[in-house]
N, C-alpha and C positions, 0 to 999 in steps of 0.2 A: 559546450555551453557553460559549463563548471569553471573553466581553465581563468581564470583572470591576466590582464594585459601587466606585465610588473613593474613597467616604464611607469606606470599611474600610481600615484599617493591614496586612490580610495577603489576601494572593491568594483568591478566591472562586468560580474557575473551577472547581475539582476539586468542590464542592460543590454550584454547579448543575450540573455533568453527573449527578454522583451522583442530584441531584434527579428531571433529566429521564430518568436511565435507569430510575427507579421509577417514573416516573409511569403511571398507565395511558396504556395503547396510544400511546405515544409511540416506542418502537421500532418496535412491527409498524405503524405510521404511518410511519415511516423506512423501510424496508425495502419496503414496500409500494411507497411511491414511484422510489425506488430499482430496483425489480426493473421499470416501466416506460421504462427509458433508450432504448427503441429508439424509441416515441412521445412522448416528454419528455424531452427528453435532458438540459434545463437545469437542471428540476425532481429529476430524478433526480440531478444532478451538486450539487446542494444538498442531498440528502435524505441523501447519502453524505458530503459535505464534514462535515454537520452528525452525523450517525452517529460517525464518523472521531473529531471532538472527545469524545465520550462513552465510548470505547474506551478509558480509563486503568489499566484495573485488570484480572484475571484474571479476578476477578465480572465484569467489563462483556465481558469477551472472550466468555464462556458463553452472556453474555445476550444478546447481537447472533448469537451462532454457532446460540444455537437459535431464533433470529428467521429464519433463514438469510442469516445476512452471510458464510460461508464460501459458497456457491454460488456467490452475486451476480459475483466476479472470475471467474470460469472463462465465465462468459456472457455478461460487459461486453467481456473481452478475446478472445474469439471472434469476437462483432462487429466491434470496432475492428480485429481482423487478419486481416479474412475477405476482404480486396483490392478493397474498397467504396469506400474510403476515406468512410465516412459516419458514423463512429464522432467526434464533438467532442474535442479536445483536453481540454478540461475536464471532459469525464465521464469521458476515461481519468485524466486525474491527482485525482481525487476520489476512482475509484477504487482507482486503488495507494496512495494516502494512508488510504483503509480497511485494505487489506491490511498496510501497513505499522507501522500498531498491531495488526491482529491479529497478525502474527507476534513480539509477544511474548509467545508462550503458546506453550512449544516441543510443544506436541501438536497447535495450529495449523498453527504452518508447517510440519510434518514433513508434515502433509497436504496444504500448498498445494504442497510438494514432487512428495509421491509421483503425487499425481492429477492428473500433467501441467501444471496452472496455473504453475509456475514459466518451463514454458518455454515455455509461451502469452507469458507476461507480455516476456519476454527476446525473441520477436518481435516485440511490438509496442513495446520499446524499440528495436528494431533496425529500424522504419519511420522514415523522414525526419520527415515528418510530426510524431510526436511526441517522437523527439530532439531537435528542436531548441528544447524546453521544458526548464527546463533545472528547473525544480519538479518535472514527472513525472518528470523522470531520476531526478531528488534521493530520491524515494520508492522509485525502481524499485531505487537501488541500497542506499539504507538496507533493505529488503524483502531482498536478496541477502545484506547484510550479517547482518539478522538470522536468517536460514534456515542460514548458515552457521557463527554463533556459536556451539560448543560442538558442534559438529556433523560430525566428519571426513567423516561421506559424504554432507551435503547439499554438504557444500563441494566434497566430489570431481565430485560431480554436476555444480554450478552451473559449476565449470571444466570439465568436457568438453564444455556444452552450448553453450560458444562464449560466456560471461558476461565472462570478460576481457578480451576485445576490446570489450566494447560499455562496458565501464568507462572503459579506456583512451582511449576515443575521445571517451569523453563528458566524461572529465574534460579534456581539449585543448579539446573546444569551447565548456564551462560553463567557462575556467580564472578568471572571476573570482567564480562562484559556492561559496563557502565552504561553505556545509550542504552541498550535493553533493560536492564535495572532500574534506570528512572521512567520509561517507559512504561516497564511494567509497573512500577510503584506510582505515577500517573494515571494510571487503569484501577486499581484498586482503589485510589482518594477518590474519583470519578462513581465509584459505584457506590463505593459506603457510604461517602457526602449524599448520595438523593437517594438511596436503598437500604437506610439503617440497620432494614430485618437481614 
């Protein structure tokens, strides 16, 4: 979905997602495979990577959301934070890179808010394990950023739930990773702009 045609003068990525988001059963093919991560974790962590790129648009938000691509994180990140540790690194950062286009649909993230997922998500940031990926952080904290933008009480939320500190830490140990950086410095403007205290 990502790959661009190079024969073309202008970018051609937005228009094969668009492609593949209509195509028959090519979502509920993603999500299918995807809802298998506990027996195919690999397969799943591509069903979702590849999902994730097709998520650009507020139509694609709908269309994945009634595939059910909003469950899928509440039950990948259970897994991976249920003290197994058997949950792949790469199916958790596949997944928060799902999440992290869905919550630009602010009816999205007010749910991955409210229905506990946010701070499912913000312990399984806060596992060794997958801290020290500095991609899932990068998703985990653009995902915080987005839940917070425009939002005075996702952002109150996301600070009381102990998100500061996982920022903070992650921004010291990513400090030459750039996308997570402004990401994480994205999250922080987000929450002091409408959380002064």
């Amino acid at each position: 979905c990502i790959h661009d045609d190079l024969r073309k003068e202008m970018s051609c990525a937005m228009d094969n997602g668009k492609y593949f988001l209509t195509a028959p059963g090519v979502v509920e093919m993603l999500m299918g495979h995807s809802a298998n991560f506990a027996s195919s974790p690999s397969i799943a962590g591509s069903a979702l990577a590849a999902a994730k790129t097709l998520v650009t648009t507020e139509d694609a938000v709908k269309k994945m959301a009634s595939a059910g691509a909003m469950e899928l994180p509440t039950k990948i990140l259970a897994y991976a934070g249920d003290g197994t540790d058997q949950a792949e690194v790469s199916l958790v950062r596949s997944c928060l890179g799902l999440m992290r286009n869905l919550c630009a649909d602010d009816i999205r993230k007010n749910k991955l808010v409210d229905d506990g997922t946010m701070s499912q998500m913000l312990g399984v940031m806060s596992m060794e394990k997958y801290a020290l990926d500095a991609v899932l952080m990068e998703h985990g904290c653009a995902c915080l950023a987005a839940m917070s933008l425009r939002q005075p009480v996702n952002a109150s939320r996301i600070a009381k739930a102990g998100a500061t500190e996982i920022i903070v830490k992650s921004m010291r140990r990513h400090e030459r990773a750039g996308g997570l950086q402004r990401q994480c410095a994205l999250c922080i403007r987000n929450i002091a702009g409408r959380c002064p205290e």
